[in-house]
C-alpha positions as CSV (number, residue, x, y, z in Angstrom):
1,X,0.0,0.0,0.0
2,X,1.2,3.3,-0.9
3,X,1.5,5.7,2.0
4,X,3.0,8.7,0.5
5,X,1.9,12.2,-0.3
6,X,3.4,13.1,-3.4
7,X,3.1,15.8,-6.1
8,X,0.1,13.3,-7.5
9,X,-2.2,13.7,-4.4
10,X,-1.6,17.5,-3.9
11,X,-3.5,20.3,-5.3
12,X,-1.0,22.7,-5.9
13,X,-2.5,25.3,-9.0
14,X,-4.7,28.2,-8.4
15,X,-6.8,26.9,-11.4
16,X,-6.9,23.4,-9.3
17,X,-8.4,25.2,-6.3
18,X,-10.8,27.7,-7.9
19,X,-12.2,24.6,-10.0
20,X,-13.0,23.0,-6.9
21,X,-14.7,26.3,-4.9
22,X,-16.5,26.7,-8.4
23,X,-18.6,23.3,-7.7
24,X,-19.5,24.9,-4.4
25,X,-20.3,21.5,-3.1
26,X,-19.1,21.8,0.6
27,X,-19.6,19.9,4.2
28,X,-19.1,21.9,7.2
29,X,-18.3,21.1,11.4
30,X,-17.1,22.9,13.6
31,X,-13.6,23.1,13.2
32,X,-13.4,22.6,9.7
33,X,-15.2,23.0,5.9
34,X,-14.3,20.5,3.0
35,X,-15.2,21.5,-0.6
36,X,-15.5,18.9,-3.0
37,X,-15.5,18.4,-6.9
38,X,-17.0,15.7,-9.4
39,X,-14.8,13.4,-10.2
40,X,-11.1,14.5,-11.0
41,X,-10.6,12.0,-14.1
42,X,-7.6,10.4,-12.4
43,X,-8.0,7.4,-10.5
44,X,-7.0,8.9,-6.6
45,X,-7.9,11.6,-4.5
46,X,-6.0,14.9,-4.4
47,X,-6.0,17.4,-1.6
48,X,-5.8,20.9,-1.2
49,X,-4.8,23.0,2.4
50,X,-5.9,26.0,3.4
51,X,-5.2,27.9,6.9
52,X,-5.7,31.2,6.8
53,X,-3.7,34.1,9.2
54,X,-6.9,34.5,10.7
55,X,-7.4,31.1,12.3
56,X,-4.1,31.2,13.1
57,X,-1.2,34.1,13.5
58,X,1.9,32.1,14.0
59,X,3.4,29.9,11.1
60,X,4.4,26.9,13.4
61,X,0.6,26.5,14.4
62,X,-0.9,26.7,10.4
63,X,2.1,24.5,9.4
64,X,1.1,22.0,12.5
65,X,-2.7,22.2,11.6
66,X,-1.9,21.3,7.7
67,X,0.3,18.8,8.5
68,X,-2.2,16.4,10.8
69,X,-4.5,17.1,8.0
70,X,-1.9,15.9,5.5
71,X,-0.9,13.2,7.4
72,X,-4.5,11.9,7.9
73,X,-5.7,12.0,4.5
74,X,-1.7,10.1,3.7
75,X,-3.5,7.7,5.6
76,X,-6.7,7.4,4.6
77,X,-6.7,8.1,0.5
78,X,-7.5,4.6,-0.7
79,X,-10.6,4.7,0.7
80,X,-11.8,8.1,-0.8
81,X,-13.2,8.6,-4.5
82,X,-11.2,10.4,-7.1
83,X,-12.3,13.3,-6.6
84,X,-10.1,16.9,-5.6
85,X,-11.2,18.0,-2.3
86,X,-10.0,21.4,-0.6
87,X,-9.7,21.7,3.5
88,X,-10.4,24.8,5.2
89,X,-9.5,25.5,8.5
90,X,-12.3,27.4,10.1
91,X,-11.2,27.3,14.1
92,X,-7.8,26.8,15.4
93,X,-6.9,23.1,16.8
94,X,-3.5,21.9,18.7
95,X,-2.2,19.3,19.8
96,X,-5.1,18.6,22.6
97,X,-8.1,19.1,19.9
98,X,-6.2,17.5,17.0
99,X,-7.8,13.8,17.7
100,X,-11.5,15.5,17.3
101,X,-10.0,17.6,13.6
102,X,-9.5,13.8,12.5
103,X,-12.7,12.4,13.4
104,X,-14.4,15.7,12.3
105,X,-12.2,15.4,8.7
106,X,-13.5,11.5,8.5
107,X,-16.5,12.5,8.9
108,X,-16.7,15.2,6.2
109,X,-14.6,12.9,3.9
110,X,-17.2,9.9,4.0
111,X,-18.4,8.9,0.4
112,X,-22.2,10.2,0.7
């Protein structure tokens, strides 16, 4: 099984993200909001980060939010549909809360 997070899986494009926002297809909780497209025409997921200044001043904590984020959907992309989804923070989480962003981000990410 393939556990990595390359260039493949990433949204990385201005064009990728506004494509997916265009669809306007999103899930919200309380920490986070996922937007989703149709299906990407590749045959895995790809994700797209965004943590804004406003949920969070300091660079360690938006770089520590995206990276349990990352590391969750590293995880878990087998099981989603090729489709390109974009995660936005909407409330600050640390280290204490980060257990409930996952189960939130599961929850969000289930096929429908």
């Amino acid at each position: 099984m393939d556990y990595g997070f390359g260039k493949r899986y990433r949204l990385l494009k201005t064009d990728d993200f506004s494509s997916v926002f265009a669809f306007k297809k999103r899930r919200s909780s309380a920490m986070l909001q996922v937007y989703r497209s149709e299906a990407n025409g590749l045959n895995h997921a790809r994700l797209g980060l965004v943590v804004s200044k406003k949920t969070a001043k300091r660079a360690h904590e938006r770089n520590y939010m995206k990276r349990v984020l990352r590391d969750w959907f590293r995880l878990n992309k087998a099981t989603l549909p090729p489709q390109d989804f974009v995660v936005r923070v909407a409330r600050a989480f640390n280290r204490e809360t980060a257990a409930e962003a996952r189960a939130q981000l599961a929850q969000l990410l289930a096929k429908r």
